[in-house]
GUDREN-371663 format. One record per residue (C-alpha): residue number from 1; residue in one letter; z, x, y. Coordinates in steps of 0.05 Angstrom, whole numbers. Layout:
% residues N
   k r     zz     xx     yy
 NUM A      Z      X      Y
...
//
This chain:
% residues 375
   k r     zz     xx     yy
   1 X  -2306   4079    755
   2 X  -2299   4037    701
   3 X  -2265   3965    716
   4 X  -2200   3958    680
   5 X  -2193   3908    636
   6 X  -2144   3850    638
   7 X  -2072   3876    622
   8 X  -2054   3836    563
   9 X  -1979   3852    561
  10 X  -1969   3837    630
  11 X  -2003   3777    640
  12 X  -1966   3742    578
  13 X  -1899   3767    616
  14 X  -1927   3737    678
  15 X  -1934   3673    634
  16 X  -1871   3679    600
  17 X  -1820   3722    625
  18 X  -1785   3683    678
  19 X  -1804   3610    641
  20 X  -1755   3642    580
  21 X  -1688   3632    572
  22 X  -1678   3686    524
  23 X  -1722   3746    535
  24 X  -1716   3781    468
  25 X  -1776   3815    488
  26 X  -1751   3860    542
  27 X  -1763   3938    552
  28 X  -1710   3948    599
  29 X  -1641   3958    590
  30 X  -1588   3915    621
  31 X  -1592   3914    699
  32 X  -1541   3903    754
  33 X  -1531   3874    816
  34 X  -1533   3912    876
  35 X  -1454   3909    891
  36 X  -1444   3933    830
  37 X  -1495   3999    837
  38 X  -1454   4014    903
  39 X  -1387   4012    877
  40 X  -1409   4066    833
  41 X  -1423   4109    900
  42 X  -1383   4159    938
  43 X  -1361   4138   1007
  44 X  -1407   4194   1031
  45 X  -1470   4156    993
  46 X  -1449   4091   1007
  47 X  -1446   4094   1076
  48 X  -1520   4129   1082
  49 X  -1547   4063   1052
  50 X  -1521   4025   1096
  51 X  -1542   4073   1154
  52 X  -1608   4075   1123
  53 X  -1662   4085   1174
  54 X  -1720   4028   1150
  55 X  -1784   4077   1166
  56 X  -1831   4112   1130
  57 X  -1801   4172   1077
  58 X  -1830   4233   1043
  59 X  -1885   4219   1010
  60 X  -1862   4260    958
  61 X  -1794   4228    962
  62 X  -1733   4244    996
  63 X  -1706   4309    982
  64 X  -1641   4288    952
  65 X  -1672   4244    900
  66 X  -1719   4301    878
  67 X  -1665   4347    879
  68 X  -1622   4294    830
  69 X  -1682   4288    782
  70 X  -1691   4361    782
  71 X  -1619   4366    751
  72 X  -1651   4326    701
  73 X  -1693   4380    673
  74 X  -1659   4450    663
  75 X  -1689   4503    706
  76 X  -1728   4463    745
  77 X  -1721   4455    817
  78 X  -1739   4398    867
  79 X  -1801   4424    880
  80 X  -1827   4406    809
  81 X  -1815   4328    820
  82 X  -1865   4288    858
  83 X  -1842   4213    864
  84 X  -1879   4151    846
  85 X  -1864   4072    865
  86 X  -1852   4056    796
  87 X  -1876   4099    724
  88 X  -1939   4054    726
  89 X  -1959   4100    798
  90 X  -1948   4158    762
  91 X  -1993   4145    702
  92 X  -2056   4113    742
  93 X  -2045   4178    798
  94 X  -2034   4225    738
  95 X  -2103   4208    698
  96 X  -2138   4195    761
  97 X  -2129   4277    782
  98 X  -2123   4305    711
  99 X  -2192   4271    682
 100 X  -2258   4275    710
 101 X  -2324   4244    679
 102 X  -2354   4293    618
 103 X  -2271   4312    596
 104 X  -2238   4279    534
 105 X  -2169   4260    522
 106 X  -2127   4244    467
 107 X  -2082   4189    466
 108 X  -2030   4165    409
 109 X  -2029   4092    389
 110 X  -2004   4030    397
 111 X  -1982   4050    475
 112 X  -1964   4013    528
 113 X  -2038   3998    554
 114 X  -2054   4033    619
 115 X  -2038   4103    583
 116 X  -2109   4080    540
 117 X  -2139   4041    587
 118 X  -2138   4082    657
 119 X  -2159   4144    624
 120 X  -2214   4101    582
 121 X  -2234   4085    655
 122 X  -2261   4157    666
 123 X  -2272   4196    604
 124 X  -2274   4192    537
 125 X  -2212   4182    493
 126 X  -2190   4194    422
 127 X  -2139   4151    395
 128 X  -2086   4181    342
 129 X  -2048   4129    315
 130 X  -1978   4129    295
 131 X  -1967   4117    217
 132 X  -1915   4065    206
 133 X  -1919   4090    126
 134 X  -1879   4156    155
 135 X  -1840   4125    198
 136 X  -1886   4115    258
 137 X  -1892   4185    263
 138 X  -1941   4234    289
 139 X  -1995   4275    245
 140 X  -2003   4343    282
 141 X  -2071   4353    245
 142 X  -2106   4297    262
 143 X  -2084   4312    330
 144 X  -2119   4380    320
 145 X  -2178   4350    287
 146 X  -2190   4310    348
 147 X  -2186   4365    395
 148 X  -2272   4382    430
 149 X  -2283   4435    469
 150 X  -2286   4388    536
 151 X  -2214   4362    507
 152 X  -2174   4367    579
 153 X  -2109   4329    558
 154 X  -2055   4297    499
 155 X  -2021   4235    525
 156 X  -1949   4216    487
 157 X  -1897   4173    494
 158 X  -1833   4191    456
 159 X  -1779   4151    445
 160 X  -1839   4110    431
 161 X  -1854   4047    463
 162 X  -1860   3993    420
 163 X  -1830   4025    352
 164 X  -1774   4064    389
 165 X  -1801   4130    348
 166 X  -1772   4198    376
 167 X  -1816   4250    340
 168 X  -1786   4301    291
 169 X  -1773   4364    333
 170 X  -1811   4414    283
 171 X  -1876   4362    298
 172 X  -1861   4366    373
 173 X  -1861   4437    373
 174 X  -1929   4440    332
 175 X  -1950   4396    380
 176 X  -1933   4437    447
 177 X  -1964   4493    415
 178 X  -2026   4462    399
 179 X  -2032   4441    470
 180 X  -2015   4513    490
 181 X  -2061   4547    444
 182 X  -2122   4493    472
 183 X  -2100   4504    547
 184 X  -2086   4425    548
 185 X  -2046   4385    592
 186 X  -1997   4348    552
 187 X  -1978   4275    599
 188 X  -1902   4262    564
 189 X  -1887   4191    576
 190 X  -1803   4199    568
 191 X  -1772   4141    606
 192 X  -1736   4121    541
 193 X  -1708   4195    538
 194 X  -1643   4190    561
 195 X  -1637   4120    516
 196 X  -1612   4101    456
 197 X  -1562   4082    403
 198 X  -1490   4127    405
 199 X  -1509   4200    380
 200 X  -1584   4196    394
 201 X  -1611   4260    397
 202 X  -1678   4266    438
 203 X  -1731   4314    446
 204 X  -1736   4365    500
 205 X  -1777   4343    564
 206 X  -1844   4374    551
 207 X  -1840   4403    625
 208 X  -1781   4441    601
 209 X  -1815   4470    538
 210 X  -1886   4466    568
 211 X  -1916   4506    630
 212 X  -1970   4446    622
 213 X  -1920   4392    609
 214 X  -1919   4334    653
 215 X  -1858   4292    639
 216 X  -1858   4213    668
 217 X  -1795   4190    687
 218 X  -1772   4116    713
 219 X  -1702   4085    747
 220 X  -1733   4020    707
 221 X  -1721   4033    631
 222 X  -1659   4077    612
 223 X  -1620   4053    668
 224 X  -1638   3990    676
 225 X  -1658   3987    752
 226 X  -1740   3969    747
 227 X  -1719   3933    818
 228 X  -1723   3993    849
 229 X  -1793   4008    833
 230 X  -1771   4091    828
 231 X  -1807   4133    777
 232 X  -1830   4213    777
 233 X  -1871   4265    746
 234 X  -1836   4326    743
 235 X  -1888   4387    726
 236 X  -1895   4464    741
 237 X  -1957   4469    772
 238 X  -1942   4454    844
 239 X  -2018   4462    864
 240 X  -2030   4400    813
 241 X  -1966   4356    843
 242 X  -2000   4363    909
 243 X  -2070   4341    888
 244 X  -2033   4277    864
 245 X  -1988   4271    916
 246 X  -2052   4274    961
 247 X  -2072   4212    925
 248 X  -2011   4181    920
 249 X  -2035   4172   1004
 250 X  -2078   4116    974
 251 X  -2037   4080    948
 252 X  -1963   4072    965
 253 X  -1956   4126   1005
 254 X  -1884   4134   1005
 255 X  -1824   4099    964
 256 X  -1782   4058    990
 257 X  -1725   4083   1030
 258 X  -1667   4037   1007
 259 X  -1691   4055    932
 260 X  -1688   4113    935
 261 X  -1620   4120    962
 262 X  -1599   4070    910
 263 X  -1633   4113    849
 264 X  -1599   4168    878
 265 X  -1532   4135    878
 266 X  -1546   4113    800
 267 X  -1570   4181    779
 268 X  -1511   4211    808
 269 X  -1475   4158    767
 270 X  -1513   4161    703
 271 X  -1465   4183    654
 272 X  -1425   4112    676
 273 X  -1494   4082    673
 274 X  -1516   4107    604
 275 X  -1457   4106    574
 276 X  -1441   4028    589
 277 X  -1514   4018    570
 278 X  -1504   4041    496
 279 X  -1448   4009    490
 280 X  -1499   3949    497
 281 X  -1546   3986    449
 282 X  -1493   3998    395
 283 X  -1468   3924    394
 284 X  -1541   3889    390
 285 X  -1561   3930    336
 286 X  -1504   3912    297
 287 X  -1519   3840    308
 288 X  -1588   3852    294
 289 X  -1582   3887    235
 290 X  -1533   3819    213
 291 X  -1595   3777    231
 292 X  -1649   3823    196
 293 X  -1614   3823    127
 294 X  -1603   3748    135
 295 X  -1674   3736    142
 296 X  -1710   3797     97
 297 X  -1761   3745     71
 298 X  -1778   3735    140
 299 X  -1776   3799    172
 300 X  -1785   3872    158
 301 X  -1739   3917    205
 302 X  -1720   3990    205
 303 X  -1676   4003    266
 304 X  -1710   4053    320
 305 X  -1694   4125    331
 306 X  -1682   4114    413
 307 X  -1700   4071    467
 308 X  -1677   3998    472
 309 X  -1741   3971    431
 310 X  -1754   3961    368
 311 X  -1828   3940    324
 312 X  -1799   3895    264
 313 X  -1861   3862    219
 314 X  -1866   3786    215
 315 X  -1876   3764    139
 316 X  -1887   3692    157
 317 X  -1949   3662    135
 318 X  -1971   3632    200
 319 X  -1968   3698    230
 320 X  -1934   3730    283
 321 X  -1978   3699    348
 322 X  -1961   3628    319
 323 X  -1893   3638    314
 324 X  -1884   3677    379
 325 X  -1913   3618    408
 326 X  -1874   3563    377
 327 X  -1819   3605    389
 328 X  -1815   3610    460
 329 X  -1844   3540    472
 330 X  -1781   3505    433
 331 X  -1736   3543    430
 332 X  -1748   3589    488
 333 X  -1739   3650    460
 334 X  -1785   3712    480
 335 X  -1812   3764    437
 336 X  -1881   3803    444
 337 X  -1927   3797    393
 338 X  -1973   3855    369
 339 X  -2045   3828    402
 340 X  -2005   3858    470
 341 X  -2018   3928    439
 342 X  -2085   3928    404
 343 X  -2124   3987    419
 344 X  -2184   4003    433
 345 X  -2185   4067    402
 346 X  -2154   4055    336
 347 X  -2135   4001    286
 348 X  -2062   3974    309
 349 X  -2018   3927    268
 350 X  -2031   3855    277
 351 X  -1965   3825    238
 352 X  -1914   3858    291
 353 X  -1872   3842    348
 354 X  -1827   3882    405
 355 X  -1758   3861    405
 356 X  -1709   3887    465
 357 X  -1643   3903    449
 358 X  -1621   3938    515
 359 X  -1589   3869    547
 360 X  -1510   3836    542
 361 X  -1547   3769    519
 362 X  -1575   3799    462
 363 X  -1533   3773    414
 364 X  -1535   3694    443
 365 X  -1624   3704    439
 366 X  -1612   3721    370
 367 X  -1569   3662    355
 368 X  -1625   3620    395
 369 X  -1675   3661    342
 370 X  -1635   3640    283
 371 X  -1630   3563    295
 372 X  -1696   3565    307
 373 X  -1718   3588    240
 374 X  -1670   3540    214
 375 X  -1706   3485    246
//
């Protein structure tokens, strides 16, 4: 196997992210603290956490979790969810049992770097980049163009992470039955699906629409809980779930109990959850569409379809790593420049930056952001 290279986003959170004051560059959306998460529980569900037996659980994961994420996904039952110690699991065990040496995968671009890099690791891999002239979206044709006949796989991520893109539905449908008429697996990054701005409307899990869909989901993004280290692939072909849940033995072997009862308690809650989390989402967009107009010879912005991310352009002339990095030095404000998603497969932007608008601070980093440019 291939060694994987360093991962650029991490490390420079590893640098950066607890040093901040303001991180204006997160993915997630606001968390909470544990009290909080409980209160949201029956008496029934509270009580079995504090109950909890500390040993070993189903590797799979406990069978009241997978039964909750089922309910995610219309007509799919528990026994289409395999559970992961966080979405990162899930992608590495996901490529790991789908790819083999001699296949080919196709992968869109910029991505969050282990959905390029870990199947770069076994196979070859076609990057399709996003066009940010049509709104970041996807061209079906290229995708078709870069189909071989050794093609095993089309990886996505939509709402998108770092542009916040959900793709048009007519293109998603194209899509699925490109994959369909191939015989390719289609990996469906979605833990932004439930996220977004009041009135969002997402795209259908591809395991719904897809007897080859895999859909990732994660406890860590739309609600706001990446503590818990829960994530899940939920996918019809149960002989595949159990080929990764047999590697899944190598590496965490089971989730953690407490987690899982807490992700539990919050899916069971997630209409309280979500709801109080786009309330967030609604607010900090208004404030950063404010700051955006202010500063149009700065910065280029269009506001994201979904998610809690958005991909704004830097029109500074020092360019965007400079003024990241004066940024958070001085002033101590976060963002994520766009060197943390070059690709390897495909030109990427270079004058970008992710901005997180999923947290109640939002609107004091932006104020932070503002004198700053002021200076």
């Amino acid at each position: 196997m291939t060694t994987l290279p360093d991962f650029r986003l991490e490390t420079y959170f590893s640098r950066w992210e607890f040093a901040a004051r303001y991180n204006l560059a997160a993915s997630d959306a606001q968390s909470m603290g544990l009290g909080e998460l409980l209160a949201l529980a029956s008496d029934e569900d509270r009580l079995a956490f504090k109950h909890l037996h500390l040993g070993y659980t189903q590797t799979y994961g406990a069978p009241a979790l997978r039964d909750a994420i089922a309910g995610l996904y219309p007509g799919r039952g528990s026994e289409d969810v395999l559970c992961f110690a966080g979405a990162e699991e899930g992608i590495y065990i996901a490529m790991r049992v789908l790819l083999e040496p001699g296949d080919h995968a196709i992968v869109v671009t910029p991505n969050y770097q282990s959905a390029e890099t870990v199947p770069l690791a076994i196979c070859e891999v076609t990057g399709v980049a996003l066009d940010p002239a049509d709104n970041w979206s996807l061209d079906i044709d290229r995708v078709a163009a870069a189909i071989r006949p050794n093609t095993r796989l089309v990886s996505i991520n939509f709402p998108h992470n770092p542009t916040g893109k959900i793709l048009e539905r007519d293109r998603f449908d194209a899509l699925v039955a490109l994959c369909r008429r191939h015989g390719l697996w289609l990996f469906s990054d979605e833990v932004y699906r439930p996220l977004g701005p009041t009135g969002t409307v997402h795209l259908p899990a591809a395991v719904e629409v897809y007897e080859k869909g895999l859909s990732l989901g994660v406890m860590s993004k739309a609600y706001g809980l990446p503590g818990l280290r829960i994530g899940w692939i939920a996918c019809r072909d149960h002989a595949l779930l159990e080929r990764m849940e047999r590697y899944k033995h190598y590496l965490s072997i089971c989730n953690s109990g407490p987690s899982e009862q807490l992700a539990l308690i919050a899916l069971k809650a997630r209409e309280t959850i979500l709801a109080r989390i786009r309330h967030v989402i609604d607010a900090n967009l208004v404030h950063l569409d404010g700051f955006f107009a202010r500063w149009a010879d700065r910065f280029d912005w269009h506001r994201p379809d979904g998610g809690c991310i958005g991909y704004p352009r830097y029109l500074g002339s020092e360019g965007v790593e400079a003024f990241a990095a004066k940024l958070v030095e001085t002033s101590g404000v976060l963002l994520l420049p766009a060197i943390n998603y070059v690709s390897a497969l495909s030109p990427t932007p270079t004058d970008r930056f992710r901005i997180g608008f999923g947290r109640v601070d939002c609107a004091e980093a932006i104020e932070a952001l503002e004198n700053h440019l002021r200076l």
